[in-house]
DSSP file (Angstrom, degrees, kcal/mol; ACC not computed):
  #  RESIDUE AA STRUCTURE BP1 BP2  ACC     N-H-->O    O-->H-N    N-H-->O    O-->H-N    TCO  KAPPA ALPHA  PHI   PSI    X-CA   Y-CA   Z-CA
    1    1 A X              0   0    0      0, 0.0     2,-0.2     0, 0.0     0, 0.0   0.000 360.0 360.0 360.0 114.0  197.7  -90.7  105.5
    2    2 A X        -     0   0    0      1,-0.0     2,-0.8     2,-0.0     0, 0.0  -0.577 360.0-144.0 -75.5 135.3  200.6  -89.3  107.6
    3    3 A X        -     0   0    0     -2,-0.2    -1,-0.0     2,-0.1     4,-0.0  -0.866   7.2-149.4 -95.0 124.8  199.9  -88.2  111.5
    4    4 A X  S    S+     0   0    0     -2,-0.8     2,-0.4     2,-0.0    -1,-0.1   0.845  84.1  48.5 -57.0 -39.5  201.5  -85.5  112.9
    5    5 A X  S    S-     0   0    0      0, 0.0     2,-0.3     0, 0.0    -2,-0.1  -0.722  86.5-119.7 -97.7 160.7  201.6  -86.9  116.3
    6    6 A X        -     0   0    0     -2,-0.4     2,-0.2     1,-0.1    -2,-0.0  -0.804  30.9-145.1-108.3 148.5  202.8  -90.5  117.2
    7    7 A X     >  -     0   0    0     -2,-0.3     4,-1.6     4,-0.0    -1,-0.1  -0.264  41.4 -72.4-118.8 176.7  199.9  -92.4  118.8
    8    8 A X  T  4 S+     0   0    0      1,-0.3    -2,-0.0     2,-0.2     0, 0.0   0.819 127.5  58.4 -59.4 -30.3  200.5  -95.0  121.6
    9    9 A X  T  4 S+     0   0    0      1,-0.2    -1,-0.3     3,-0.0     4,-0.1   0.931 106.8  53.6 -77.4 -35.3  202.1  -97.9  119.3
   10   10 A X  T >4 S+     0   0    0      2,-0.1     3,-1.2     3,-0.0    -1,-0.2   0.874  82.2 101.7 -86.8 -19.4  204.5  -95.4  118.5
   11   11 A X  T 3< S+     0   0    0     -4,-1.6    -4,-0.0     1,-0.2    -3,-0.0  -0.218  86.2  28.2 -26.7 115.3  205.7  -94.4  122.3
   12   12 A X  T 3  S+     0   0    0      3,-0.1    -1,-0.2     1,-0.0    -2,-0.1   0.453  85.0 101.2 106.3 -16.5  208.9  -96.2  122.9
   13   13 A X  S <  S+     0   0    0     -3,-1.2     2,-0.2    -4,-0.1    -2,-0.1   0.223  70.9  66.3 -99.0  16.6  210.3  -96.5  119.9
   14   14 A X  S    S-     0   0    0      1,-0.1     2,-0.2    -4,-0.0     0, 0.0  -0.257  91.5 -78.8-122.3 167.1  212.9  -93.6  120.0
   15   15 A X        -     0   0    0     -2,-0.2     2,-0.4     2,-0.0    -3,-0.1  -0.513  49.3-148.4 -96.1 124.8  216.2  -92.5  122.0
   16   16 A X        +     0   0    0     -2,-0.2     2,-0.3    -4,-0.1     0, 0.0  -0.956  22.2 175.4-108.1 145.9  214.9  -91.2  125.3
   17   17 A X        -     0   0    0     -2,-0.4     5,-0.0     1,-0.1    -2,-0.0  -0.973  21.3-123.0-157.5 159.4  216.9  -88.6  126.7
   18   18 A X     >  -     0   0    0     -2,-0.3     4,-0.6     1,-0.0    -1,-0.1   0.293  44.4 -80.6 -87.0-152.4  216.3  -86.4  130.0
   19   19 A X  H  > S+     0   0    0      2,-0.2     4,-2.0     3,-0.1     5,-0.2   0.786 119.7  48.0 -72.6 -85.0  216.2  -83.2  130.2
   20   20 A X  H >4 S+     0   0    0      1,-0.2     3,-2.1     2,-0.2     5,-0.3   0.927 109.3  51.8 -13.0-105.7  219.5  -82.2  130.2
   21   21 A X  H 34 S+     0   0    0      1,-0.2    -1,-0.2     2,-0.2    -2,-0.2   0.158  99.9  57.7 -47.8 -13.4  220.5  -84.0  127.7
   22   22 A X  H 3< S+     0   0    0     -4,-0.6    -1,-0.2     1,-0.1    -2,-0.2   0.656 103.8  56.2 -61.5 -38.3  218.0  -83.0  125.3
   23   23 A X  S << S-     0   0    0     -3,-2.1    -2,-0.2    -4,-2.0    -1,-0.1   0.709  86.9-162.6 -72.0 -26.4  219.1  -79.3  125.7
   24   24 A X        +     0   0    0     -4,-0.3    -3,-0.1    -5,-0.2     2,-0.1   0.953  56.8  46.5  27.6  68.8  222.6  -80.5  124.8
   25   25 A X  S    S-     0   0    0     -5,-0.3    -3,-0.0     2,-0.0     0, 0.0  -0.284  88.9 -77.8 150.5 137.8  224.4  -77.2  126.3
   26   26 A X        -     0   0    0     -2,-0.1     2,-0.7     1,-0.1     0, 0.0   0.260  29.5-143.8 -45.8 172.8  224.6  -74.7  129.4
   27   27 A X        -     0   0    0      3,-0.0     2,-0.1     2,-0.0    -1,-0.1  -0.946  17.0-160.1-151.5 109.3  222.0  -72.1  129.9
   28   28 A X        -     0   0    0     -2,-0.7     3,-0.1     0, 0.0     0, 0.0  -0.069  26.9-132.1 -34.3 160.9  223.8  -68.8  131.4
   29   29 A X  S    S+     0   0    0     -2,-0.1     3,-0.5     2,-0.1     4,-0.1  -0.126  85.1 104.4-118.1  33.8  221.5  -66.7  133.0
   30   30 A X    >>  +     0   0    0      1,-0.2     4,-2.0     2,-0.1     3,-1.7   0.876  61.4  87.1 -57.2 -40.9  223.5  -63.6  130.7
   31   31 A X  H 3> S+     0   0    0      1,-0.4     4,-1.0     2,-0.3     5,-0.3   0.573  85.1  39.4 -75.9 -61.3  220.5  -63.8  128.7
   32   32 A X  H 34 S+     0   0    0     -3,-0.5    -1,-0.4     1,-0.2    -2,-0.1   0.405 115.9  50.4 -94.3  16.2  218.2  -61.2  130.6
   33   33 A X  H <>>S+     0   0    0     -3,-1.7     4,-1.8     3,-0.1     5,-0.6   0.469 114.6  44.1 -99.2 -36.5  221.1  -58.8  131.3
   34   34 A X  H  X5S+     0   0    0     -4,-2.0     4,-1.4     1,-0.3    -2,-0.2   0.914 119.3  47.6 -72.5 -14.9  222.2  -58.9  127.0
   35   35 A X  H  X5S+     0   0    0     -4,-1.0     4,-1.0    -5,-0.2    -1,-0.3   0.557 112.7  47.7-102.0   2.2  218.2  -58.6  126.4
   36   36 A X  H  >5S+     0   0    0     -5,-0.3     4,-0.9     2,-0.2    -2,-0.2   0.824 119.0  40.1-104.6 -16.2  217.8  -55.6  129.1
   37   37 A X  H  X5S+     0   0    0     -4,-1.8     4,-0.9     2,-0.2     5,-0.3   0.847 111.4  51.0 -87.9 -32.8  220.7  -53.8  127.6
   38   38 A X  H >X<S+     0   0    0     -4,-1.4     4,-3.2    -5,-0.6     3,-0.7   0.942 114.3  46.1 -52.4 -47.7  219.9  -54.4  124.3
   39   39 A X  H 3< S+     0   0    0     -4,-1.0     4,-0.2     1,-0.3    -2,-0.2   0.839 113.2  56.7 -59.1 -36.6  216.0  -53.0  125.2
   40   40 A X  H 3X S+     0   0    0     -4,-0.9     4,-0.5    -5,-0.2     3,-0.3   0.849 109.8  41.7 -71.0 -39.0  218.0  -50.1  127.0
   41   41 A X  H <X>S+     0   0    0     -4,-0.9     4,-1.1    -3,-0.7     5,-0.6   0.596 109.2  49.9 -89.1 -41.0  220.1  -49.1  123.7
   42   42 A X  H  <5S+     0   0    0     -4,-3.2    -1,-0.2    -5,-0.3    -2,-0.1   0.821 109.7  56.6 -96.8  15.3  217.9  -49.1  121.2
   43   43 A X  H  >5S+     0   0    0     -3,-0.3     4,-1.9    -5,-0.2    -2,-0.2   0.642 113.7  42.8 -72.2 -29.2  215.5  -46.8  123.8
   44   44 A X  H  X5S+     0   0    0     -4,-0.5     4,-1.8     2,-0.2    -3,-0.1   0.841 116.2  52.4 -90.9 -21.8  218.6  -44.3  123.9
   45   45 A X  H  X5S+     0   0    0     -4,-1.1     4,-2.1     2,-0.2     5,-0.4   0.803 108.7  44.4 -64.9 -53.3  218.8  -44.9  120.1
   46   46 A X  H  ><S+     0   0    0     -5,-0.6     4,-1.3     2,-0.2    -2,-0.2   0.896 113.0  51.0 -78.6 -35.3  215.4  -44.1  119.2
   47   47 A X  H  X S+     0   0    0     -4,-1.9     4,-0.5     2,-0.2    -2,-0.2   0.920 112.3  50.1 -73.1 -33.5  215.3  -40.8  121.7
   48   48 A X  H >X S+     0   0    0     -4,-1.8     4,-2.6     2,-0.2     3,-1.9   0.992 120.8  39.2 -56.6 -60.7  218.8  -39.5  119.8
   49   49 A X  H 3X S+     0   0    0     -4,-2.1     4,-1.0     1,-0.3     5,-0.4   0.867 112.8  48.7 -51.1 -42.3  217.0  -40.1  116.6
   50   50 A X  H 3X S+     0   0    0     -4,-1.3     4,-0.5    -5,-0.4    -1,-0.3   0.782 110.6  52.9 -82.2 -13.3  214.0  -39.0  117.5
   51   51 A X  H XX S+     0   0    0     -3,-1.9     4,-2.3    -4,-0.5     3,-0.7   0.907 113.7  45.6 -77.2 -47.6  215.7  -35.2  119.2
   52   52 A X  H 3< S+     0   0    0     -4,-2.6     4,-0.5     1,-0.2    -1,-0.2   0.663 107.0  53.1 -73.5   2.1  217.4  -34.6  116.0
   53   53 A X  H 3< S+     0   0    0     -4,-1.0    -1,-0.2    -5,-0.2    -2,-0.1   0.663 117.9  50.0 -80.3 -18.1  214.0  -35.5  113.6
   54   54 A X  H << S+     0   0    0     -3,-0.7    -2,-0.2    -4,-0.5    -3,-0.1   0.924 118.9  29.9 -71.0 -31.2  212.5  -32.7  116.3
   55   55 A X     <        0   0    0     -4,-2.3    -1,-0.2     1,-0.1    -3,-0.1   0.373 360.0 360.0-130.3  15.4  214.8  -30.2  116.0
   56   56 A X              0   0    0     -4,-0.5    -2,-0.2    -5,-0.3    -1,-0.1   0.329 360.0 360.0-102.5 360.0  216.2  -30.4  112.3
């Protein structure tokens, strides 16, 4: 019978690694300007679409 979680004998027995290093790569903070511009475009997307279902 397999556990999904490692119990206390198994603690320790692994590569420990920080934080960091776990992430292995930089974190920009581009991230909420490309998701607020994406969220902005496909608003402006959806109103274009949505004049021309209104008025064809």
């Amino acid at each position: 019978m397999s556990q999904a979680h490692p119990t206390d004998a198994d603690k320790g027995n692994g590569v420990e690694l920080s934080t960091e290093d776990a992430r292995a790569g930089a974190t920009p903070h581009m991230t909420r300007y490309i998701l607020g511009w994406g969220l902005f475009l496909v608003i402006v997307v959806f109103l274009v679409v949505l004049s021309f279902n209104n008025w064809g």
